[in-house]
HTML snippet that shows the backbone in 3Dmol.js (N, CA, C, O; Angstrom):
<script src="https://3Dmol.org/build/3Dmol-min.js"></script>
<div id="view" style="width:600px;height:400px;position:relative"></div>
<script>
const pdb = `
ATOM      1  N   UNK A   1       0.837  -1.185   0.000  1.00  0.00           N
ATOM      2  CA  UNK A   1       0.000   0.000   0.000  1.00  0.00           C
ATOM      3  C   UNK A   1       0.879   1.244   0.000  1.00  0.00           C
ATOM      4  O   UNK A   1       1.893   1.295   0.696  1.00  0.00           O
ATOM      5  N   UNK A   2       0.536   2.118  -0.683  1.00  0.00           N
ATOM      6  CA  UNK A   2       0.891   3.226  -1.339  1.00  0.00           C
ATOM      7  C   UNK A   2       1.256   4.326   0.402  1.00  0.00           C
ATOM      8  O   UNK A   2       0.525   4.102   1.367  1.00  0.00           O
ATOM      9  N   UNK A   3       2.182   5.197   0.502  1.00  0.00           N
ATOM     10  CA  UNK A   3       2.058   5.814   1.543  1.00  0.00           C
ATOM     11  C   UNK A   3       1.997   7.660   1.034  1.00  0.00           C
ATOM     12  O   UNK A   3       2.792   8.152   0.234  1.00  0.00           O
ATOM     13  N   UNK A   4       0.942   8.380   1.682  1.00  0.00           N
ATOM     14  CA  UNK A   4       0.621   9.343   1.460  1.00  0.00           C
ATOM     15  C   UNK A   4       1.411  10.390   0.856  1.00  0.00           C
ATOM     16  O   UNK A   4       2.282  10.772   1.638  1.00  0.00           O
ATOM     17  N   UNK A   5       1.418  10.796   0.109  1.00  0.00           N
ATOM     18  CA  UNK A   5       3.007  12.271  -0.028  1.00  0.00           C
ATOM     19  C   UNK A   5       2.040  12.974   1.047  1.00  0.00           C
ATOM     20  O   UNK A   5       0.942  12.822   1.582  1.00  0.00           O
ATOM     21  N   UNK A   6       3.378  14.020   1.016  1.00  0.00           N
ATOM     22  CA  UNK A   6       2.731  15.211   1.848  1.00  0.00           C
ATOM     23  C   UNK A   6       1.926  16.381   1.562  1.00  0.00           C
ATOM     24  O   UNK A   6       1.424  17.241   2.286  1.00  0.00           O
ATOM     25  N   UNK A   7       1.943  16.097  -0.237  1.00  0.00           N
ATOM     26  CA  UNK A   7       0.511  17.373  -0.929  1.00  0.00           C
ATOM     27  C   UNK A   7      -0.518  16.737  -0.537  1.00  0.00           C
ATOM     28  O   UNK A   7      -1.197  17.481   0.171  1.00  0.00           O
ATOM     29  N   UNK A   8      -1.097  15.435  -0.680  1.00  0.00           N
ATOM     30  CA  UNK A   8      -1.881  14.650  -0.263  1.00  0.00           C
ATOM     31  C   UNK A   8      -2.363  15.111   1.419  1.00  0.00           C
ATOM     32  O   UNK A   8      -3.203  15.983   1.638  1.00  0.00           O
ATOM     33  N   UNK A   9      -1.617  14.303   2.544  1.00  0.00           N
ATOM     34  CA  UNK A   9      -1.869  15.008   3.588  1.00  0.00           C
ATOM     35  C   UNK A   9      -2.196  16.334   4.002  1.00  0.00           C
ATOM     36  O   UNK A   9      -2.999  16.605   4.894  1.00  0.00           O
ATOM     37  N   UNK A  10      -1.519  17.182   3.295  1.00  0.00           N
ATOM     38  CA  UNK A  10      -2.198  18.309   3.222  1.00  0.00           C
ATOM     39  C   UNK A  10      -2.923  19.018   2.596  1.00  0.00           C
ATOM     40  O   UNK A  10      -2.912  20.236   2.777  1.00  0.00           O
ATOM     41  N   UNK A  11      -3.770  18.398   1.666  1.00  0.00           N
ATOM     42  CA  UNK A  11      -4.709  18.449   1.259  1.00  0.00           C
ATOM     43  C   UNK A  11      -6.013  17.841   1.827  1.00  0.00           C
ATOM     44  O   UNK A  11      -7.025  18.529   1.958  1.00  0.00           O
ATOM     45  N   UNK A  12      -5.960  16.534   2.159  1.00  0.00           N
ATOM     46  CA  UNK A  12      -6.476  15.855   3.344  1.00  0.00           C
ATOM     47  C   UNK A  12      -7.002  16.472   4.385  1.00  0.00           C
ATOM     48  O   UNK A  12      -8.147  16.353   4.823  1.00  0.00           O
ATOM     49  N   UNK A  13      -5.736  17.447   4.953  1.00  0.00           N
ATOM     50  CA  UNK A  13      -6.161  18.194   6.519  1.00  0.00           C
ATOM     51  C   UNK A  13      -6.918  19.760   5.992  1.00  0.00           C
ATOM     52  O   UNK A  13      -7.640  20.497   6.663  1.00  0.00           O
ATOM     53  N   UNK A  14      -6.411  19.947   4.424  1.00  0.00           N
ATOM     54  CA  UNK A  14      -7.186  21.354   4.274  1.00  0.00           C
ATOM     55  C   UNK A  14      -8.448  20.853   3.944  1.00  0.00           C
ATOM     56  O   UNK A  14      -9.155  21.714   4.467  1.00  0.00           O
ATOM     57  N   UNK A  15      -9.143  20.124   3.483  1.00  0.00           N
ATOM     58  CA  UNK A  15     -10.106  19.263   3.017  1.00  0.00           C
ATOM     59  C   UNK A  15     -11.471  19.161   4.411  1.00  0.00           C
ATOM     60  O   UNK A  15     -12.651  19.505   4.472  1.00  0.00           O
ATOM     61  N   UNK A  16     -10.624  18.586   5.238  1.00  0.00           N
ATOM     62  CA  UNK A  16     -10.996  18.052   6.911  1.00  0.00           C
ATOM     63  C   UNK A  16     -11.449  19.185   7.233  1.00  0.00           C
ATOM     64  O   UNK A  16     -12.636  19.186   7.558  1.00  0.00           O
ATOM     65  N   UNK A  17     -10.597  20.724   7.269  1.00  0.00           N
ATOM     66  CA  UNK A  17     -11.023  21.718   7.919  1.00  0.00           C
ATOM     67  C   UNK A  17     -11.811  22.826   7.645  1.00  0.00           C
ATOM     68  O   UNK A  17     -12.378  23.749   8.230  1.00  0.00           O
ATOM     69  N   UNK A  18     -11.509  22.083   5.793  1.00  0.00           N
ATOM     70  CA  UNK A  18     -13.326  23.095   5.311  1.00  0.00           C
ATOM     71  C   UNK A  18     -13.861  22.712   5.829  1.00  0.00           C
ATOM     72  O   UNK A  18     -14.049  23.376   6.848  1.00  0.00           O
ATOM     73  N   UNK A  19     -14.538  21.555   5.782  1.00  0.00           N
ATOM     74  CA  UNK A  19     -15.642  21.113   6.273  1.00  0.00           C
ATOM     75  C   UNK A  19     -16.187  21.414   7.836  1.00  0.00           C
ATOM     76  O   UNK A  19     -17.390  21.518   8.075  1.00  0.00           O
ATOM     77  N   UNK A  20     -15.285  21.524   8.735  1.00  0.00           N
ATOM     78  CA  UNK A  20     -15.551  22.578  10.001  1.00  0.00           C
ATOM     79  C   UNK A  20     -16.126  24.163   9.729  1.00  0.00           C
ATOM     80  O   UNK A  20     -17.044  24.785  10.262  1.00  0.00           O
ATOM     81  N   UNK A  21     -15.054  24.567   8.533  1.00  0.00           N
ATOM     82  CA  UNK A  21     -15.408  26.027   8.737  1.00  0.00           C
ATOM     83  C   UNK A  21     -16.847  26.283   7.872  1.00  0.00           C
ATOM     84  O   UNK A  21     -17.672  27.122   8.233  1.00  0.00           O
ATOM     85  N   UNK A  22     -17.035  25.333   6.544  1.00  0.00           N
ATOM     86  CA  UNK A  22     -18.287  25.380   6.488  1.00  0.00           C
ATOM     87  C   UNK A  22     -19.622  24.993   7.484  1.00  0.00           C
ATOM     88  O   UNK A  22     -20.804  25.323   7.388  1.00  0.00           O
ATOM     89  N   UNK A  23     -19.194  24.488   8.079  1.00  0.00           N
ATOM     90  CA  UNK A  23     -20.085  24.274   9.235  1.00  0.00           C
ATOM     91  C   UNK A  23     -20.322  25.719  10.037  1.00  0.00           C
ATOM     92  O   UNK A  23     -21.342  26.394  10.172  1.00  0.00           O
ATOM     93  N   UNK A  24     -19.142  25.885  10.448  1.00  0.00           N
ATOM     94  CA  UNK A  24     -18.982  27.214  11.349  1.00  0.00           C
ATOM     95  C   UNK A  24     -19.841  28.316  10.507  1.00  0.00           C
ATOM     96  O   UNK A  24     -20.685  28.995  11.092  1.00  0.00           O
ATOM     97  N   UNK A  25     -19.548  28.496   8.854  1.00  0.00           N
ATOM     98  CA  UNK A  25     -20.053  29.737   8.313  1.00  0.00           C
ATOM     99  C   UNK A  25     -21.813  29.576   8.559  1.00  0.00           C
ATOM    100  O   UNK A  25     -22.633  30.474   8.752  1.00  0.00           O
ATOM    101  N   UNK A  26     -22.034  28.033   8.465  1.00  0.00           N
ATOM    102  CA  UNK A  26     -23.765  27.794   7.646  1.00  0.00           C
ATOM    103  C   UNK A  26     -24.379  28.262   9.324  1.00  0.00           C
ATOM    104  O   UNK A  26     -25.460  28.850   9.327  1.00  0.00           O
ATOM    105  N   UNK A  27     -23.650  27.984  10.796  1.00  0.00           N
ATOM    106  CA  UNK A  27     -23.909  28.725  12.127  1.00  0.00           C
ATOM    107  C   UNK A  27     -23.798  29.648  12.280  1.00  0.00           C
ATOM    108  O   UNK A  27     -23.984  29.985  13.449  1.00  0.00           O
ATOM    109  N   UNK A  28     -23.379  30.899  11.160  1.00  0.00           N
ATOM    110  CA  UNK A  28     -22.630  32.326  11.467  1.00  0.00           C
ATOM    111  C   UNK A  28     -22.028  32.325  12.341  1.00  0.00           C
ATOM    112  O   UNK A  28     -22.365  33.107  13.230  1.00  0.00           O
ATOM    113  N   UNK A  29     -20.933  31.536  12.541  1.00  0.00           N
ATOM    114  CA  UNK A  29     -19.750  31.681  13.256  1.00  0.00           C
ATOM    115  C   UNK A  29     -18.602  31.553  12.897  1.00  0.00           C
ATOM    116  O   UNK A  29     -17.749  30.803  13.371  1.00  0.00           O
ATOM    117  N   UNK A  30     -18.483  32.561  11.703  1.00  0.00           N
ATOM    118  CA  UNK A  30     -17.246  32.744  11.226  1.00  0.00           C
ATOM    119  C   UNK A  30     -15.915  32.895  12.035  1.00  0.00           C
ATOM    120  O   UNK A  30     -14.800  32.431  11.799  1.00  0.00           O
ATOM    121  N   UNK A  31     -16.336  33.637  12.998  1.00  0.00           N
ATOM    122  CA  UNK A  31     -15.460  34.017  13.812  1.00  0.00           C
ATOM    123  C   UNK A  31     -14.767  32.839  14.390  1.00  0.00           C
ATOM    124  O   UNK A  31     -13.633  33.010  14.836  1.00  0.00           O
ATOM    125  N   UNK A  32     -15.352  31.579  14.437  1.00  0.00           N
ATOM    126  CA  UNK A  32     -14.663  30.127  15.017  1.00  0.00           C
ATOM    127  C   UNK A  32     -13.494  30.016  14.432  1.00  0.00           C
ATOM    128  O   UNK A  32     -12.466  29.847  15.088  1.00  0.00           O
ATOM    129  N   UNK A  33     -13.519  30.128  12.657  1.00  0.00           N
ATOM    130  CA  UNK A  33     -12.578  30.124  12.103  1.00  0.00           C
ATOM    131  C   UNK A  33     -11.209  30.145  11.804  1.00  0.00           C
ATOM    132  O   UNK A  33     -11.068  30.656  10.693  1.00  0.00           O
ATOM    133  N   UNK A  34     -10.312  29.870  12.220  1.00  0.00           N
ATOM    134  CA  UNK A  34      -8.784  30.541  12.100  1.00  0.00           C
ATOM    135  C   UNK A  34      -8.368  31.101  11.074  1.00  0.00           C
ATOM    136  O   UNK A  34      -8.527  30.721   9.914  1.00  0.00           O
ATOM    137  N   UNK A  35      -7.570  32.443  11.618  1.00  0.00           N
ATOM    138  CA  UNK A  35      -7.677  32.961   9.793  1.00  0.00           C
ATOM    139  C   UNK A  35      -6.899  32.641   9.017  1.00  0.00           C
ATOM    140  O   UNK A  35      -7.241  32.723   7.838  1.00  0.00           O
ATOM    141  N   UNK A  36      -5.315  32.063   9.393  1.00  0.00           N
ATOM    142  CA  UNK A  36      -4.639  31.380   8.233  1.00  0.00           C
ATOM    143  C   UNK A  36      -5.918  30.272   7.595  1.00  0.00           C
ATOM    144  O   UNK A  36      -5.915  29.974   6.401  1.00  0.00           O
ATOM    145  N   UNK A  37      -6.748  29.846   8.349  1.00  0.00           N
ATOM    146  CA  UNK A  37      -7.444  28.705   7.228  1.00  0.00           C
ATOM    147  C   UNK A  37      -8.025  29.611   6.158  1.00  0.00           C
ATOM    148  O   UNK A  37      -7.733  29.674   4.964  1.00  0.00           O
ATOM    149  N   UNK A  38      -9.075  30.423   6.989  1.00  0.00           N
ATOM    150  CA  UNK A  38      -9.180  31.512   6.147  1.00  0.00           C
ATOM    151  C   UNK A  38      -8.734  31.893   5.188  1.00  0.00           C
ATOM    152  O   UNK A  38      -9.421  31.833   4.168  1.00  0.00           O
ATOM    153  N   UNK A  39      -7.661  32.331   5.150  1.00  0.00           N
ATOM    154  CA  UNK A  39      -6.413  32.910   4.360  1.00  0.00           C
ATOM    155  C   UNK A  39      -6.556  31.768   2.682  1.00  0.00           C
ATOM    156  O   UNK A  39      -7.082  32.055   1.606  1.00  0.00           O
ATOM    157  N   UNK A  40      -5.733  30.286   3.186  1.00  0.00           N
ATOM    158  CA  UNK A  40      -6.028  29.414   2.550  1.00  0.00           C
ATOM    159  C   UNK A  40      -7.254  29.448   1.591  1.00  0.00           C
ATOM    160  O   UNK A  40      -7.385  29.544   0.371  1.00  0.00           O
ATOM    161  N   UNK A  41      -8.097  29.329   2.650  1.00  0.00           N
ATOM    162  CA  UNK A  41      -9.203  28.757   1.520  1.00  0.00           C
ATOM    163  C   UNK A  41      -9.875  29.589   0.449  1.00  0.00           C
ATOM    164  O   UNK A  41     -10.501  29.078  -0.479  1.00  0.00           O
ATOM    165  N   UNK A  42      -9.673  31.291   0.665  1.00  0.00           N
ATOM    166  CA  UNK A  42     -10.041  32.118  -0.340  1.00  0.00           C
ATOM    167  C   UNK A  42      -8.573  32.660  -1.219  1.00  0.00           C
ATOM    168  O   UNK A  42      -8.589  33.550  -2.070  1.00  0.00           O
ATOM    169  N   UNK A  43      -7.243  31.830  -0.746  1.00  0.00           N
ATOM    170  CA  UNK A  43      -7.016  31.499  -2.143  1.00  0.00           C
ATOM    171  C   UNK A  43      -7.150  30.252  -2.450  1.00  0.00           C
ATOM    172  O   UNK A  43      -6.686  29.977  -3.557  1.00  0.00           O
ATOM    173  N   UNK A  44      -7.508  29.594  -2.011  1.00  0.00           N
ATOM    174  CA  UNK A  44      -7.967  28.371  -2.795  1.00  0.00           C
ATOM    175  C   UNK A  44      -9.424  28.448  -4.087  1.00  0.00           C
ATOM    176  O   UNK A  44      -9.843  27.761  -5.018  1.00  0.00           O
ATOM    177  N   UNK A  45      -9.832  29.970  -3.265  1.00  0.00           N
ATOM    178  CA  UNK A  45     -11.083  30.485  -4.285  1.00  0.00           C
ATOM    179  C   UNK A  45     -12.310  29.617  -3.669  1.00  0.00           C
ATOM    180  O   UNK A  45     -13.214  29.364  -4.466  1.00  0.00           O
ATOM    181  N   UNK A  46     -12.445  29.136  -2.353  1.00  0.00           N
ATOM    182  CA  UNK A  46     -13.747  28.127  -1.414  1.00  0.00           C
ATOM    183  C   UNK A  46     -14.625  28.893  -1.066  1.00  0.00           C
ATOM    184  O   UNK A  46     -15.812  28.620  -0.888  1.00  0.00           O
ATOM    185  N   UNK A  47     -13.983  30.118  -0.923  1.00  0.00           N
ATOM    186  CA  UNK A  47     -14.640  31.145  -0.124  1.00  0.00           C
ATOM    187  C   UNK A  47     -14.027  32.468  -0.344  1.00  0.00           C
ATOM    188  O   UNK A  47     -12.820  32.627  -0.527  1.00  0.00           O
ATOM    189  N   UNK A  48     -15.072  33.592  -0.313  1.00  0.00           N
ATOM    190  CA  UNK A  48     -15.154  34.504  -0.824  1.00  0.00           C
ATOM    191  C   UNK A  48     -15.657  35.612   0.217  1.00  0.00           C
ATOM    192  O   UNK A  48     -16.591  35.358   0.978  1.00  0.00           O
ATOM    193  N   UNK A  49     -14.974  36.910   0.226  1.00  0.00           N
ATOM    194  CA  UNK A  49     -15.536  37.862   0.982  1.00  0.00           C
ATOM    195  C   UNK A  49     -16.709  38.666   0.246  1.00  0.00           C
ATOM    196  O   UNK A  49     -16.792  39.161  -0.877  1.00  0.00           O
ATOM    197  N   UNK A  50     -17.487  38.601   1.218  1.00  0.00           N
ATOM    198  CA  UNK A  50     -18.546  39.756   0.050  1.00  0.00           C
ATOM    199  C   UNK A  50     -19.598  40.298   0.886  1.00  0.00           C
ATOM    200  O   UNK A  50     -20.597  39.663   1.222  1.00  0.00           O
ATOM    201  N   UNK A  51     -19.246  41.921   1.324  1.00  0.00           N
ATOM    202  CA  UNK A  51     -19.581  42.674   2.285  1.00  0.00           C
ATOM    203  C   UNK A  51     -19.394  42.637   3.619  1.00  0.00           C
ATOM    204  O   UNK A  51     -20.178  42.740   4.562  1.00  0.00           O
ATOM    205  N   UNK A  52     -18.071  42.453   3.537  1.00  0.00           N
ATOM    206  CA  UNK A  52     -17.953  42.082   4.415  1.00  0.00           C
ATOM    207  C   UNK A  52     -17.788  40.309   5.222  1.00  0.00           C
ATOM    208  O   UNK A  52     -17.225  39.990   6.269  1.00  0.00           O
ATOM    209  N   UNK A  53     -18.366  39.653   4.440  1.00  0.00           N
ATOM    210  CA  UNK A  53     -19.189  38.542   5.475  1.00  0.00           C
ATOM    211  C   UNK A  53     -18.347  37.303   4.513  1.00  0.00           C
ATOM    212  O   UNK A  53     -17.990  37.402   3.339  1.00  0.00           O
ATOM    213  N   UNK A  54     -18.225  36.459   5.190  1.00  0.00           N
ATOM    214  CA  UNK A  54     -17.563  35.118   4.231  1.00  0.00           C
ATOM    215  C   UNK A  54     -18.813  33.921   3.991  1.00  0.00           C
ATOM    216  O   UNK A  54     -19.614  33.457   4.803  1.00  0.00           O
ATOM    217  N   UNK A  55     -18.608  33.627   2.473  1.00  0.00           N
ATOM    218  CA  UNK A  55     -19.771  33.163   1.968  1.00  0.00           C
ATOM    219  C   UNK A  55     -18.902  31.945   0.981  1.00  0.00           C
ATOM    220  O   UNK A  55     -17.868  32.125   0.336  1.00  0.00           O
ATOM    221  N   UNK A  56     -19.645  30.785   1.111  1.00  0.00           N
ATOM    222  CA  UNK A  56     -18.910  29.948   0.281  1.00  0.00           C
ATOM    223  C   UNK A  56     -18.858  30.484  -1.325  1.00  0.00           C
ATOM    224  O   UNK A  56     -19.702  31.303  -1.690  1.00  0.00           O
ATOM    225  N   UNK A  57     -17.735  29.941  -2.359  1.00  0.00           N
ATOM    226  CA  UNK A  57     -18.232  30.346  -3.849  1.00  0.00           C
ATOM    227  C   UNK A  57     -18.335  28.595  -4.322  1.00  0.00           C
ATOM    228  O   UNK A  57     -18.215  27.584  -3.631  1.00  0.00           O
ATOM    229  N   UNK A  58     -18.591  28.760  -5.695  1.00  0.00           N
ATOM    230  CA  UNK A  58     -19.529  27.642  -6.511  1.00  0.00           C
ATOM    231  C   UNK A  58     -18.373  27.089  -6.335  1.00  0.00           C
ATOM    232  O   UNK A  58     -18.847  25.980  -6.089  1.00  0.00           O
ATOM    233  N   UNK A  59     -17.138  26.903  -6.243  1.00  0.00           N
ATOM    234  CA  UNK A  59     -16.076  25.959  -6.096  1.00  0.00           C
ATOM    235  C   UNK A  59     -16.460  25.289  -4.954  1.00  0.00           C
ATOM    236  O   UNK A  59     -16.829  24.115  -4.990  1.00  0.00           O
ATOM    237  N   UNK A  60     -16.391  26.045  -3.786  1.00  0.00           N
ATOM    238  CA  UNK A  60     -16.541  26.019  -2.560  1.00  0.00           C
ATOM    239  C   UNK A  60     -17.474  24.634  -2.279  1.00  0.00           C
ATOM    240  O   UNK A  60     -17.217  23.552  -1.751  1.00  0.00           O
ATOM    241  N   UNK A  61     -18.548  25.149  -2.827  1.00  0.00           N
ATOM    242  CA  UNK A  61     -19.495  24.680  -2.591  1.00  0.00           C
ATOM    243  C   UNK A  61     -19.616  22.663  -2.903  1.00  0.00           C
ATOM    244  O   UNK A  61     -20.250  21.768  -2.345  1.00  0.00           O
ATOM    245  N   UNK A  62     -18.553  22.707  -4.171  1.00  0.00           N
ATOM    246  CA  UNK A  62     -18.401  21.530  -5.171  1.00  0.00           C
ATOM    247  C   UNK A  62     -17.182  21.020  -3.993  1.00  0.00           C
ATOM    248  O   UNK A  62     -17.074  19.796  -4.069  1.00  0.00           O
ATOM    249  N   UNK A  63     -16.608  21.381  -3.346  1.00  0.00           N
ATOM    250  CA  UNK A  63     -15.668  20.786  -2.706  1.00  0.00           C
ATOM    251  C   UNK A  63     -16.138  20.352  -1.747  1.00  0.00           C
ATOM    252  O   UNK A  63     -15.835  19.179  -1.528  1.00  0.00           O
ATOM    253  N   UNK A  64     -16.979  20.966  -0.835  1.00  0.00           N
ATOM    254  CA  UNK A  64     -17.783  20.559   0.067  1.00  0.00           C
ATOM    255  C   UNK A  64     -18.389  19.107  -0.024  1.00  0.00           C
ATOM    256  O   UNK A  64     -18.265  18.151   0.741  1.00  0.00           O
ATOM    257  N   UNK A  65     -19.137  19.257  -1.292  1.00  0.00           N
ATOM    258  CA  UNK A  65     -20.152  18.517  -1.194  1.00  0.00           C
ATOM    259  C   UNK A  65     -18.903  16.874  -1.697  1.00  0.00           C
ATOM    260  O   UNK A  65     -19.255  15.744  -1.354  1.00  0.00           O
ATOM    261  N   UNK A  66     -18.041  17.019  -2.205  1.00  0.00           N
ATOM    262  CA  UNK A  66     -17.100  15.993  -2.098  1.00  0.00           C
ATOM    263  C   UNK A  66     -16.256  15.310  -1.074  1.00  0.00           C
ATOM    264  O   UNK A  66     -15.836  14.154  -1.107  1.00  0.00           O
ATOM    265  N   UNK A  67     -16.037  16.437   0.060  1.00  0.00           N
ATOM    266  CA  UNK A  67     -15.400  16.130   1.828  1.00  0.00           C
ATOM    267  C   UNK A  67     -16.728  15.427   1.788  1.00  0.00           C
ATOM    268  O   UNK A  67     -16.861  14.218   1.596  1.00  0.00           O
ATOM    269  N   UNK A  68     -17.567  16.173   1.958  1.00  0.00           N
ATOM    270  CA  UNK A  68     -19.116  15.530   2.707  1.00  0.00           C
ATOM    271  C   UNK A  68     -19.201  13.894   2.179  1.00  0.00           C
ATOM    272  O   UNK A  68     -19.529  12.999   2.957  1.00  0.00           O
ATOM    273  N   UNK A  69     -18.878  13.658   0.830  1.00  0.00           N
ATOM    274  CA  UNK A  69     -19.290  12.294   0.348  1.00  0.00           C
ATOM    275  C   UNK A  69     -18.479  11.451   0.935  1.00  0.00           C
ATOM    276  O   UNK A  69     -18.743  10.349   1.415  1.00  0.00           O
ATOM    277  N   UNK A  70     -17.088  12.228   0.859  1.00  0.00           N
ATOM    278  CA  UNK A  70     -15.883  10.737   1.022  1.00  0.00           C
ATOM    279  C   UNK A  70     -15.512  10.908   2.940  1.00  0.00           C
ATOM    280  O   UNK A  70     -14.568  10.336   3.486  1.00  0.00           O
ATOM    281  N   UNK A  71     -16.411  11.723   3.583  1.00  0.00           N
ATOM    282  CA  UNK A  71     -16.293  11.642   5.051  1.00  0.00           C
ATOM    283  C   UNK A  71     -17.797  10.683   5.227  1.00  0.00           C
ATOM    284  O   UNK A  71     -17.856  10.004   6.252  1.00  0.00           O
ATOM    285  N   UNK A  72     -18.781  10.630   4.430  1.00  0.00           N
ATOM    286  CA  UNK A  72     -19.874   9.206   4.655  1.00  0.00           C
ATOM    287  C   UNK A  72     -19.070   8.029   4.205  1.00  0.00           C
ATOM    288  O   UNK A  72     -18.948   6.969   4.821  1.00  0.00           O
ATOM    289  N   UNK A  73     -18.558   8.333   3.099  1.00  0.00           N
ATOM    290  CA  UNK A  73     -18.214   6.785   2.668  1.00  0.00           C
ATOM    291  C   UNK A  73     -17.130   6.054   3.887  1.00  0.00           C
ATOM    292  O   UNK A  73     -16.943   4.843   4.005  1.00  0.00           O
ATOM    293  N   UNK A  74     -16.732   6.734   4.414  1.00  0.00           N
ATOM    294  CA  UNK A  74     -15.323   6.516   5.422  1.00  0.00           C
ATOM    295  C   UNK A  74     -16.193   6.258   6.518  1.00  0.00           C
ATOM    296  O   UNK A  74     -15.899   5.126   6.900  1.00  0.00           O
ATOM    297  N   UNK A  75     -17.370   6.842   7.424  1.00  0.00           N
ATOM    298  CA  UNK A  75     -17.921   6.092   8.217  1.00  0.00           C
ATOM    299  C   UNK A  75     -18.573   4.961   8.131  1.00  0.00           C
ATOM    300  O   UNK A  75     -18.897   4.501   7.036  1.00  0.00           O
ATOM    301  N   UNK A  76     -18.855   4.357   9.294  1.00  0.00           N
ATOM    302  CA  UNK A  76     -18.889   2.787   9.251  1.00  0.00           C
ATOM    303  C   UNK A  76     -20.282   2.682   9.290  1.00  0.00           C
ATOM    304  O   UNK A  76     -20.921   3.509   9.942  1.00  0.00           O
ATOM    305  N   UNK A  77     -21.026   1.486   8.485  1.00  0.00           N
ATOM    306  CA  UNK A  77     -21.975   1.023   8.522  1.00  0.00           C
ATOM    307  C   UNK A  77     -23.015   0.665   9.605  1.00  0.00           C
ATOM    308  O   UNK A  77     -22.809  -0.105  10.543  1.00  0.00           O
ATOM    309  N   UNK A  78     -24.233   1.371   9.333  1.00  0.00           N
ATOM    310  CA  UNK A  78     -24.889   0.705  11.042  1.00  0.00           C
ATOM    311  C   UNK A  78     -25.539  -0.488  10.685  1.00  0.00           C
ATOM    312  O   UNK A  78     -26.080  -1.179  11.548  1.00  0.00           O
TER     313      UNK A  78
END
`;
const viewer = $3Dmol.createViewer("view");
viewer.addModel(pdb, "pdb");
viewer.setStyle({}, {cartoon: {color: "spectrum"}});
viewer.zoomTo();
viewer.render();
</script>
């Protein structure tokens, strides 16, 4: 079995921690946030400032919904 590089892993953990901060944004609690992730993820183009307020963009959104799939597929069956 193949062992992770480290773009991988860290992609992995930036991956892991959208999915918190989208959580955090859809609670308006941006502020949970850390802002290097922050930082990250609107250049990653996930997220976008706009008036202020951080709002996922259509990337964003497509990435999400891909953490979201492969964090079900990874939990275990009831």
């Amino acid at each position: 079995m193949k062992t992770p590089t480290p773009l991988v892993k860290v992609t992995n953990a930036l991956c892991d921690s959208f999915a918190a901060a989208a959580d955090a944004l859809s609670r308006r609690r941006a502020r949970d946030i850390p802002e290097p992730a922050i930082d990250n993820f609107v250049a990653l183009r996930w997220l976008e400032w706009c008036g202020g307020n951080l709002r996922l963009t259509q990337v964003g959104e497509l990435v999400l919904m891909k953490v979201q799939s492969r964090l079900v597929e990874a939990s275990p069956a009831f």
